[in-house]
N, CA, C and O atoms as a printed pandas DataFrame, in Angstrom:
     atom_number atom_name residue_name chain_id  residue_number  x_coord  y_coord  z_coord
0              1         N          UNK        A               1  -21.904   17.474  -12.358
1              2        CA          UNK        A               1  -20.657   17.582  -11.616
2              3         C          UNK        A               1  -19.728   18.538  -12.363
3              4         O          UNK        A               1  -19.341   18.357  -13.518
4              5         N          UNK        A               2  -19.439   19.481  -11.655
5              6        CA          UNK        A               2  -18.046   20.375  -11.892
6              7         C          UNK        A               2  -16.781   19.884  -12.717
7              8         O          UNK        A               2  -16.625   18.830  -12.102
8              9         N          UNK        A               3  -16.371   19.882  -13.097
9             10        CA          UNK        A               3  -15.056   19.403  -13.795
10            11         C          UNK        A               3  -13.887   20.742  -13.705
11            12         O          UNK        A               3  -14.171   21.864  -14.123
12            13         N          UNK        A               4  -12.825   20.469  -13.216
13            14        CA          UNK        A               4  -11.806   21.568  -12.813
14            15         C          UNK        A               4  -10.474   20.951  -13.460
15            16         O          UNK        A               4  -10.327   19.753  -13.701
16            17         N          UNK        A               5   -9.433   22.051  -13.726
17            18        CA          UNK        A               5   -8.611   21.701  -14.507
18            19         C          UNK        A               5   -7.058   22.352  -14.270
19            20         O          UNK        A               5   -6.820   22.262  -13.066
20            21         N          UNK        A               6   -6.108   22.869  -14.868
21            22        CA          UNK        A               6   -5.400   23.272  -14.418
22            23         C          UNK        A               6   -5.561   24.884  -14.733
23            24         O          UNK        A               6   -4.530   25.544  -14.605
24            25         N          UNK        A               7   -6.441   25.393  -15.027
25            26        CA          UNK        A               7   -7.094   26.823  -15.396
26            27         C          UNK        A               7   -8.122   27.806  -14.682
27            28         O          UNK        A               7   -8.611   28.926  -14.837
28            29         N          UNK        A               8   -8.186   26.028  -13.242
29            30        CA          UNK        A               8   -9.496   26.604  -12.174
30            31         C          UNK        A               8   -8.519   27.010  -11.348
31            32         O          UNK        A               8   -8.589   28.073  -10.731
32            33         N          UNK        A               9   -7.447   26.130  -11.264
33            34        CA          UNK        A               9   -6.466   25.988   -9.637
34            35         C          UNK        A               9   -5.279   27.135  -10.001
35            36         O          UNK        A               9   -4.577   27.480  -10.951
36            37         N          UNK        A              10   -5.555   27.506   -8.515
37            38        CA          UNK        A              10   -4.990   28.816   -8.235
38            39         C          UNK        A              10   -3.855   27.875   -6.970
39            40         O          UNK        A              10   -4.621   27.297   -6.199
40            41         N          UNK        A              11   -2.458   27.600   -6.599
41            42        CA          UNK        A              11   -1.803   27.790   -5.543
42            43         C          UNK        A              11   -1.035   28.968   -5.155
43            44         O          UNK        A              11   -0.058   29.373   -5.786
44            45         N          UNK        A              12   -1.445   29.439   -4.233
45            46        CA          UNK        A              12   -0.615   30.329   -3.073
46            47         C          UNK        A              12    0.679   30.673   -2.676
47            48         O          UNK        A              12    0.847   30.766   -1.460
48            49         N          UNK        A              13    1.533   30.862   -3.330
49            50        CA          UNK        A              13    2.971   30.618   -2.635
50            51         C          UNK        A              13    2.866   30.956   -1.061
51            52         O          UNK        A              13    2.576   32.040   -0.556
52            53         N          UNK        A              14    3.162   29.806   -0.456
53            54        CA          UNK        A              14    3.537   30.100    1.177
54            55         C          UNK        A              14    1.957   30.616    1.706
55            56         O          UNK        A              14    1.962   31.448    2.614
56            57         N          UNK        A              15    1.074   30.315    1.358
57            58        CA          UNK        A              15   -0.065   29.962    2.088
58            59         C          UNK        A              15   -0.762   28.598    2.444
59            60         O          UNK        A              15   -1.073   27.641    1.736
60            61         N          UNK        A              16   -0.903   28.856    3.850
61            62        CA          UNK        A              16   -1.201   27.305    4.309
62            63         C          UNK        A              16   -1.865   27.523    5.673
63            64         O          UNK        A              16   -1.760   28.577    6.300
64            65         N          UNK        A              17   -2.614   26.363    6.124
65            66        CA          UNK        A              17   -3.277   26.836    7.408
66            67         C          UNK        A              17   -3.248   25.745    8.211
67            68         O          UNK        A              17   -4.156   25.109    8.746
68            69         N          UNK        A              18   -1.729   25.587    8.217
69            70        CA          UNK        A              18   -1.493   24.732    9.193
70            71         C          UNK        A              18   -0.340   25.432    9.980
71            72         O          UNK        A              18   -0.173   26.490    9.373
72            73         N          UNK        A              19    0.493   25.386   10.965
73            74        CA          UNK        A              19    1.995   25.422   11.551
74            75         C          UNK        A              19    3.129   24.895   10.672
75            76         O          UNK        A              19    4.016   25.472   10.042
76            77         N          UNK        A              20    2.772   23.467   10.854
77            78        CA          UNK        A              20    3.669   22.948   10.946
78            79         C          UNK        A              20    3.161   21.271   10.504
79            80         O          UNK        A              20    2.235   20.665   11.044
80            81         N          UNK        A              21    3.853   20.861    9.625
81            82        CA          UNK        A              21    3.716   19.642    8.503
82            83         C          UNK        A              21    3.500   18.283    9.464
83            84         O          UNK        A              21    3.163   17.161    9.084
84            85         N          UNK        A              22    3.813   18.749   10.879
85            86        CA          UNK        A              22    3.760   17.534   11.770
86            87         C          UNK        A              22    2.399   17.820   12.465
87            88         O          UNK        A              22    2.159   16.927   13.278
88            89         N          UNK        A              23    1.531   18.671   12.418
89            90        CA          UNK        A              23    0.470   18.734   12.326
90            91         C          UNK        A              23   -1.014   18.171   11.604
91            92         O          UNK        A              23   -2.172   18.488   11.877
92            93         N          UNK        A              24   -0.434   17.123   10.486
93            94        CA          UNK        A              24   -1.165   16.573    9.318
94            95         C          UNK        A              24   -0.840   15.255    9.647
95            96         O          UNK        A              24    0.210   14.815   10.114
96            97         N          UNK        A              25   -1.958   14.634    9.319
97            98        CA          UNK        A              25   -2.194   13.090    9.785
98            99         C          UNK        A              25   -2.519   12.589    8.383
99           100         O          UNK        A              25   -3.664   12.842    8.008
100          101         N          UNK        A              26   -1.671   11.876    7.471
101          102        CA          UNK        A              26   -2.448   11.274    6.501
102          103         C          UNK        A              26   -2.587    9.810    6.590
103          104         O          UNK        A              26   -2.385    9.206    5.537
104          105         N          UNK        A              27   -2.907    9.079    7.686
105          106        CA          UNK        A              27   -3.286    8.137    7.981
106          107         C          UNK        A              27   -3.992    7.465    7.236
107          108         O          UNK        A              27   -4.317    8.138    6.257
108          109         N          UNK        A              28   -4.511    6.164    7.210
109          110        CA          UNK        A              28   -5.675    5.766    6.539
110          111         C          UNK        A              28   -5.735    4.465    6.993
111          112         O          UNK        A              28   -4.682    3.835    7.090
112          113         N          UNK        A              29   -7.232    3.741    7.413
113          114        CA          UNK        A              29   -7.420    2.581    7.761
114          115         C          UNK        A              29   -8.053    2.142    7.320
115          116         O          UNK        A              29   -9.186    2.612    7.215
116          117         N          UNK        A              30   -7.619    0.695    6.671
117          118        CA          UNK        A              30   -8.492   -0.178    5.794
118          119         C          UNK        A              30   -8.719   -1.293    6.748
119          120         O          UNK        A              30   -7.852   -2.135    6.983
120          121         N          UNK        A              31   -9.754   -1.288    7.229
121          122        CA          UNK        A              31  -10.319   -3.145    7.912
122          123         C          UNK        A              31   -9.957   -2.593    9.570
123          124         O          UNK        A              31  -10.429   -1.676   10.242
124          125         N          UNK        A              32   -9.149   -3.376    9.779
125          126        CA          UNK        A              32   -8.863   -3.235   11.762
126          127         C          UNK        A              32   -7.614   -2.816   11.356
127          128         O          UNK        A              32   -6.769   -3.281   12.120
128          129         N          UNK        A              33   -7.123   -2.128   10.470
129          130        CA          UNK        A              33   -5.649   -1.839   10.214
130          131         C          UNK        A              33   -5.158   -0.314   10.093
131          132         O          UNK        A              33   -5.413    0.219    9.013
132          133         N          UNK        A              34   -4.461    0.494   11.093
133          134        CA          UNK        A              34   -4.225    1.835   10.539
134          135         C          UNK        A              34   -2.580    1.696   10.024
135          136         O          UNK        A              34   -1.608    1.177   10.574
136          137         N          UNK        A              35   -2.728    2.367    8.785
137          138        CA          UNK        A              35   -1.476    2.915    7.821
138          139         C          UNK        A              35   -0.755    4.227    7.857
139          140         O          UNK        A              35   -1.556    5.129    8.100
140          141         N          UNK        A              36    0.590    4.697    7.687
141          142        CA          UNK        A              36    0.947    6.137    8.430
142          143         C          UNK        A              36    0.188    6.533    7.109
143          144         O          UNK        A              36   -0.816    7.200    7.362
144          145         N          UNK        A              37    0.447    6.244    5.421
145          146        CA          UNK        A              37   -0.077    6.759    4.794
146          147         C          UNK        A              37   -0.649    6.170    3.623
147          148         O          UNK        A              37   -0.332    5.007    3.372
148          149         N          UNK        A              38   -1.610    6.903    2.697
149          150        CA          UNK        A              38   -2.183    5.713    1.848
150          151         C          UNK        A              38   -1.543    5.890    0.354
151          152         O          UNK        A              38   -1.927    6.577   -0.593
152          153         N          UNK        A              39   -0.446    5.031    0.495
153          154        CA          UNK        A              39    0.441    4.571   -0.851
154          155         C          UNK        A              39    0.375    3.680   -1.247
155          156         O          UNK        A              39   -0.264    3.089   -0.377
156          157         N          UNK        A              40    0.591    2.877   -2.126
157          158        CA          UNK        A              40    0.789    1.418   -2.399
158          159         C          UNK        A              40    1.825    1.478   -3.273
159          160         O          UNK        A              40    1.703    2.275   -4.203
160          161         N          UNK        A              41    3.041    0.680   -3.186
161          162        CA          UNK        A              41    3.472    0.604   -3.965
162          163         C          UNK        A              41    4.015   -0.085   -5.897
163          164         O          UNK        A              41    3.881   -1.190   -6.424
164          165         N          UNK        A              42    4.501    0.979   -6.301
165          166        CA          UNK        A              42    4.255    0.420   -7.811
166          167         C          UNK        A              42    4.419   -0.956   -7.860
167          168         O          UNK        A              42    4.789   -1.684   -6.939
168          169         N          UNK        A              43    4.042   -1.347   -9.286
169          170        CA          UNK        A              43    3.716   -2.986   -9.630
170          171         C          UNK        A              43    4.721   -3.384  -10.151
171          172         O          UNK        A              43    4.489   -4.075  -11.143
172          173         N          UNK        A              44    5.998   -3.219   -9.858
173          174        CA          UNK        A              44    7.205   -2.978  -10.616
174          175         C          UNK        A              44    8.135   -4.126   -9.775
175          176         O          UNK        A              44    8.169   -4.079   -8.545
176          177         N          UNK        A              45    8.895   -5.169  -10.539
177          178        CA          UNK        A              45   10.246   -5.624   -9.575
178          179         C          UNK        A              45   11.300   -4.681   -8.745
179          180         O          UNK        A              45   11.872   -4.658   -7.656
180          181         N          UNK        A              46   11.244   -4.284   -9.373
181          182        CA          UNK        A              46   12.665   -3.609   -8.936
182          183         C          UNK        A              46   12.352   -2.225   -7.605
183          184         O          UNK        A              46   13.239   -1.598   -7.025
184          185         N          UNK        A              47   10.842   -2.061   -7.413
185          186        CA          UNK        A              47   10.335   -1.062   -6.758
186          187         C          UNK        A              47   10.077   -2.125   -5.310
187          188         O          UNK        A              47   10.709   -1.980   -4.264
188          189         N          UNK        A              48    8.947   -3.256   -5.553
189          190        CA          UNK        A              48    8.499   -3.764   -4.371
190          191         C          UNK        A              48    9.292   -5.293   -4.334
191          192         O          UNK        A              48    9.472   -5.793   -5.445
192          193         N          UNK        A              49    9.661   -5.883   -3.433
193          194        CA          UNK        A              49   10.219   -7.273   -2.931
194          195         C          UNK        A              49    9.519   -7.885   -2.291
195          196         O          UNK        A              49    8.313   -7.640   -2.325
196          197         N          UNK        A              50   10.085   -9.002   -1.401
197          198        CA          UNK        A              50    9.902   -9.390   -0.100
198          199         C          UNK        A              50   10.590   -8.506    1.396
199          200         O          UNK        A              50   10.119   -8.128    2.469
200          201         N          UNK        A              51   12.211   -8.452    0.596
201          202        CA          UNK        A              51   12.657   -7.065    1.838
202          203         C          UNK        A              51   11.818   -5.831    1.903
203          204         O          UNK        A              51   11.763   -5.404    3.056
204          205         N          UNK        A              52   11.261   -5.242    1.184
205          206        CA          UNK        A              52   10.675   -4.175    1.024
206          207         C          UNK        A              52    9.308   -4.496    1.438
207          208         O          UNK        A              52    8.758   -3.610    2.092
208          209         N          UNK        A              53    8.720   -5.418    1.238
209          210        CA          UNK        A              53    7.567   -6.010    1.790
210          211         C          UNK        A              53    7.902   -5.531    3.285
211          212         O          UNK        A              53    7.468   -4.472    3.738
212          213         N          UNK        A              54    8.556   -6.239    3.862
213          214        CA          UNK        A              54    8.887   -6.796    5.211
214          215         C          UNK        A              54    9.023   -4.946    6.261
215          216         O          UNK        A              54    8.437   -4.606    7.289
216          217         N          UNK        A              55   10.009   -4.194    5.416
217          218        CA          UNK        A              55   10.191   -3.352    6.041
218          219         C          UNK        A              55    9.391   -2.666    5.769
219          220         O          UNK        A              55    9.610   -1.772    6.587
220          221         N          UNK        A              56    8.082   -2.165    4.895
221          222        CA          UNK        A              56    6.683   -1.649    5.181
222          223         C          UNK        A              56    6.092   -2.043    6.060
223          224         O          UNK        A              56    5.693   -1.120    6.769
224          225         N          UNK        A              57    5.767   -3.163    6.456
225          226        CA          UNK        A              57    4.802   -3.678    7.444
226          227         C          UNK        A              57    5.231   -4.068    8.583
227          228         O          UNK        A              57    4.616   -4.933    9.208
228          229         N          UNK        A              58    6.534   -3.416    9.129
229          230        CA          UNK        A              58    6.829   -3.471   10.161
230          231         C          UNK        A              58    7.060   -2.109   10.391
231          232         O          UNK        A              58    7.615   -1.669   11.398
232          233         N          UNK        A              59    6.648   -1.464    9.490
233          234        CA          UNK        A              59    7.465    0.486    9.894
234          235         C          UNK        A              59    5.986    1.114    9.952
235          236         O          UNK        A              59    6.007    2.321   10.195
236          237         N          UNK        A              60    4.420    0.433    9.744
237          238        CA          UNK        A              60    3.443    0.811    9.749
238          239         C          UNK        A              60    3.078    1.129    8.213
239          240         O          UNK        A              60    2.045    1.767    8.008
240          241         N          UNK        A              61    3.721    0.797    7.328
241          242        CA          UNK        A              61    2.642    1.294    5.648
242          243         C          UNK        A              61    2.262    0.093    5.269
243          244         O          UNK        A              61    2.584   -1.067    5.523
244          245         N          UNK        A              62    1.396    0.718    4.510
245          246        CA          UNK        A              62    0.650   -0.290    3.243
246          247         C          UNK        A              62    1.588   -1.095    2.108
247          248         O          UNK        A              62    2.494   -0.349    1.735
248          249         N          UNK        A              63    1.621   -2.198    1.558
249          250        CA          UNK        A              63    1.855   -2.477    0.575
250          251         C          UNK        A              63    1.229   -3.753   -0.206
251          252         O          UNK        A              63    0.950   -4.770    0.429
252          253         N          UNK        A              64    1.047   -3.678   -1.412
253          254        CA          UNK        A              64    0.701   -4.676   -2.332
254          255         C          UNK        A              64    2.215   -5.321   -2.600
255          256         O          UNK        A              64    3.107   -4.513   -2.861
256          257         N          UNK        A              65    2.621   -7.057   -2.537
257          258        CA          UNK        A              65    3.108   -7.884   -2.952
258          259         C          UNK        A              65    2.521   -8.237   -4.850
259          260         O          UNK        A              65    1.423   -8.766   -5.022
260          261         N          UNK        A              66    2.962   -8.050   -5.453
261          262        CA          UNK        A              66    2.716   -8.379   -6.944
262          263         C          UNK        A              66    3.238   -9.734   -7.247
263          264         O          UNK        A              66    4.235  -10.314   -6.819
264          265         N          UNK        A              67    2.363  -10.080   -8.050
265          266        CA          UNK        A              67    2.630  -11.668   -8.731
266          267         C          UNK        A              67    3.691  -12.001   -9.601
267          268         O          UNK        A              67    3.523  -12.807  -10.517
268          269         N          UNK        A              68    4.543  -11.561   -9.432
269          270        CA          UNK        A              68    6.084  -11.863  -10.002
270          271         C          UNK        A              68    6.745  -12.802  -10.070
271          272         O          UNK        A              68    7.943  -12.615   -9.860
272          273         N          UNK        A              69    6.184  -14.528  -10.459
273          274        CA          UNK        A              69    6.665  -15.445  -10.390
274          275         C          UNK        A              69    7.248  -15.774   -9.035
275          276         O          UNK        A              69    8.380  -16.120   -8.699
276          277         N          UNK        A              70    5.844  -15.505   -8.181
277          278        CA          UNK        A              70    6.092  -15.721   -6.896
278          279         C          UNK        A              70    5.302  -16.823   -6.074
279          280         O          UNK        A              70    4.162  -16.919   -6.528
280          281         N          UNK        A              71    5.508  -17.606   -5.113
281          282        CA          UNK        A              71    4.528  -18.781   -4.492
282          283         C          UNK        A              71    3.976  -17.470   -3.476
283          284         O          UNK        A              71    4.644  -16.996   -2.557
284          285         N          UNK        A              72    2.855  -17.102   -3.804
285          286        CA          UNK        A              72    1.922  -16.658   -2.921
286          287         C          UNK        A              72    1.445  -16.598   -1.942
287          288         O          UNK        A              72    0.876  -15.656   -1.392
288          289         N          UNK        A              73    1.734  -18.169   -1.449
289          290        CA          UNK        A              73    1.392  -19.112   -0.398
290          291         C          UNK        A              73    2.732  -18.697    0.319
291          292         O          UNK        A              73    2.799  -18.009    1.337
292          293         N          UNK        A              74    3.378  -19.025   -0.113
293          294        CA          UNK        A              74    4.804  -18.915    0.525
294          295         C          UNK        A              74    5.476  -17.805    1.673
295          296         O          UNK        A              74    5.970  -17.768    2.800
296          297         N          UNK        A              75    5.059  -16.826    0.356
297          298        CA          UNK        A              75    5.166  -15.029    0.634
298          299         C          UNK        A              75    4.420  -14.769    1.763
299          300         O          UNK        A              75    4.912  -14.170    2.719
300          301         N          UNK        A              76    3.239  -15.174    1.746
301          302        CA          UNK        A              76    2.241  -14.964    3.061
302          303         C          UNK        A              76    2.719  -15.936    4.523
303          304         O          UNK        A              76    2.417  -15.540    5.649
304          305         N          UNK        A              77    3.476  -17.205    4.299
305          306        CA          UNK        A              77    3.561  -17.754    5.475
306          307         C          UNK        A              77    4.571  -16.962    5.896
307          308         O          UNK        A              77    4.542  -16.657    7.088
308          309         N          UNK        A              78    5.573  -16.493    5.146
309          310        CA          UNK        A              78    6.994  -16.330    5.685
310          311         C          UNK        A              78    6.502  -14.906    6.278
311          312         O          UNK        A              78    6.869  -14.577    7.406
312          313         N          UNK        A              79    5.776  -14.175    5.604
313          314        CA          UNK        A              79    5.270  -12.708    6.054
314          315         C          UNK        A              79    4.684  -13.230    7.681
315          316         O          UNK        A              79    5.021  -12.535    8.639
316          317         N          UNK        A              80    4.290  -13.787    7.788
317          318        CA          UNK        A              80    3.441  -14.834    9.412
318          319         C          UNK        A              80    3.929  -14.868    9.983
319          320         O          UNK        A              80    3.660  -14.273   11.027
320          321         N          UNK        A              81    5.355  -15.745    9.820
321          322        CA          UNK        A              81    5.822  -15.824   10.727
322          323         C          UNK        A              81    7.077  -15.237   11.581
323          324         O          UNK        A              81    7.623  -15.561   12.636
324          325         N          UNK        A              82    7.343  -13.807   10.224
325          326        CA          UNK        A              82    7.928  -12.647   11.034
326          327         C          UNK        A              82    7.051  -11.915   11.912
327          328         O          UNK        A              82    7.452  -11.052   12.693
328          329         N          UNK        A              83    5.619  -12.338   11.751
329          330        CA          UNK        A              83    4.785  -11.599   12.517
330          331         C          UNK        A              83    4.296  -10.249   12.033
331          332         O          UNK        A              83    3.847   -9.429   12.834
332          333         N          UNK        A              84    4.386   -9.968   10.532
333          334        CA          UNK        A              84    3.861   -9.180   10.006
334          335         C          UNK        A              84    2.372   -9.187    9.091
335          336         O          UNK        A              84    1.870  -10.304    8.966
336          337         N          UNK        A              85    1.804   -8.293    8.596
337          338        CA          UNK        A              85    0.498   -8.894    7.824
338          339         C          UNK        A              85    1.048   -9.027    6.346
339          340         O          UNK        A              85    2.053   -8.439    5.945
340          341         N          UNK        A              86    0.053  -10.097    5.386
341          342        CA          UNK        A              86    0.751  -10.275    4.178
342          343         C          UNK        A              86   -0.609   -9.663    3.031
343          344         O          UNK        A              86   -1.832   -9.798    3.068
344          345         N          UNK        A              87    0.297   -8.985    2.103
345          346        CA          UNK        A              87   -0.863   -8.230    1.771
346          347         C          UNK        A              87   -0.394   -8.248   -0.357
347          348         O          UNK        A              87    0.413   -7.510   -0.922
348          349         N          UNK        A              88   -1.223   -9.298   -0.958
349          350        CA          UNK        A              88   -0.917   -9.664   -2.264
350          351         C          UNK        A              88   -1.924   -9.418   -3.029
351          352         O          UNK        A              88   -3.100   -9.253   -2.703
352          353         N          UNK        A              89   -1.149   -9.379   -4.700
353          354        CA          UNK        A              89   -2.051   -9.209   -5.715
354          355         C          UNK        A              89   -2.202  -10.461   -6.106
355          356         O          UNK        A              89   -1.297  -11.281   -5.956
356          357         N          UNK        A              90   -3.478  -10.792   -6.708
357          358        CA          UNK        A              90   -4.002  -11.997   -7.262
358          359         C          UNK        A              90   -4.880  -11.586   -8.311
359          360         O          UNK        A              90   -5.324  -10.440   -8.245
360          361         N          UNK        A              91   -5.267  -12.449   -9.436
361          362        CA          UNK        A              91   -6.380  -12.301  -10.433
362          363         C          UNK        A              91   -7.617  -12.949  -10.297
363          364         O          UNK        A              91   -7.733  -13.383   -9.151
364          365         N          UNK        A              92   -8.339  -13.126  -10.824
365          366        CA          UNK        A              92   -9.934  -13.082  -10.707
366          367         C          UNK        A              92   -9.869  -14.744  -11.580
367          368         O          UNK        A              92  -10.846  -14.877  -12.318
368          369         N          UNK        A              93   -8.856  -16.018  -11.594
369          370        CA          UNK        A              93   -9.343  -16.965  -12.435
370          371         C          UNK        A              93   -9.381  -18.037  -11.337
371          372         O          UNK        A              93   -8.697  -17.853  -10.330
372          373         N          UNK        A              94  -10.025  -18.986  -11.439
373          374        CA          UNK        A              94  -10.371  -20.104  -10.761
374          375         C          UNK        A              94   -8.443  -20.342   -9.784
375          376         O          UNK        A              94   -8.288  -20.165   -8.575
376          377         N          UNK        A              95   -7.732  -20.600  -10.406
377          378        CA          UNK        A              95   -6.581  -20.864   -9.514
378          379         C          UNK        A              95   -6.390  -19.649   -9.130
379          380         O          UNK        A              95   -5.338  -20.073   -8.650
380          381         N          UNK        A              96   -6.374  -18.340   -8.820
381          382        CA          UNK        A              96   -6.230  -17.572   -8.075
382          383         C          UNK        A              96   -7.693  -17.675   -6.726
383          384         O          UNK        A              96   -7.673  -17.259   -5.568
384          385         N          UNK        A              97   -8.499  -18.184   -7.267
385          386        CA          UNK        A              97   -9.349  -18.286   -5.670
386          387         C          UNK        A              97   -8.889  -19.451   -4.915
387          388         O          UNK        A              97   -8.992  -19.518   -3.690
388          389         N          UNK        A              98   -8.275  -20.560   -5.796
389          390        CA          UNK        A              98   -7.444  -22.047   -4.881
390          391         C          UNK        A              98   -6.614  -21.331   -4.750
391          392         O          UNK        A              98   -5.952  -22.075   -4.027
392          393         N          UNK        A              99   -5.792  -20.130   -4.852
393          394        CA          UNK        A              99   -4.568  -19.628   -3.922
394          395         C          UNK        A              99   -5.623  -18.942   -2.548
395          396         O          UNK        A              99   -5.468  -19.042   -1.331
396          397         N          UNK        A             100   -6.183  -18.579   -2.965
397          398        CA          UNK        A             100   -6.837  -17.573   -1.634
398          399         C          UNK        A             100   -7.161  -18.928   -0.779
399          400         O          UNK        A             100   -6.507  -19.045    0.257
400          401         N          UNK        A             101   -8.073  -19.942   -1.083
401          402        CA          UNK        A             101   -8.714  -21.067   -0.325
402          403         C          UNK        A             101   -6.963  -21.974    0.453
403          404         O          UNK        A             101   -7.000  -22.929    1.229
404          405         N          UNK        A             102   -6.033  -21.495    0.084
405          406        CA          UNK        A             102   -4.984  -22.697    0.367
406          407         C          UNK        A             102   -4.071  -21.351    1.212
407          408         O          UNK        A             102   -2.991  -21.583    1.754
């Protein structure tokens, strides 16, 4: 495999082969779900919430909920029953699969 670097890449000023930026779809669908684009946001308090939750997944993006001394369970019903999807980080130890099972 090739390996490229910043010594291969050449950009263009003002070359492009599109019109117009509303011409580009960076969509992406994971499962039965399409996203306008594929971001997730950082693992950070102060970046992702529950408001911020809420208004991704009702505006069409992706987001990861992080484990921030948060009820998991909780986060996901209340995400339900605004009628949005709930979409969290969890770890790989026995009580993180009794969060998934509950």
């Amino acid at each position: 495999m090739e390996i490229f670097d910043y010594d291969n890449i050449l950009l263009l000023p003002r070359k492009c082969c599109v019109e117009s930026r509303s011409e580009c779809d960076a969509s992406v669908t994971l499962g039965s779900r399409s996203f306008r684009i594929p971001a997730v946001p950082a693992n950070m308090k102060t970046v992702v919430d529950e408001a911020i939750c809420t208004w991704l997944a009702q505006n069409g993006y992706f987001y990861v909920m992080h484990r921030f001394d948060l009820d998991n369970v909780q986060f996901v019903q209340d995400m339900h029953a605004k009628g949005c999807f709930a979409s969290i980080s969890l770890g790989v130890k026995q009580p993180d699969y009794a969060t998934v099972d509950r």
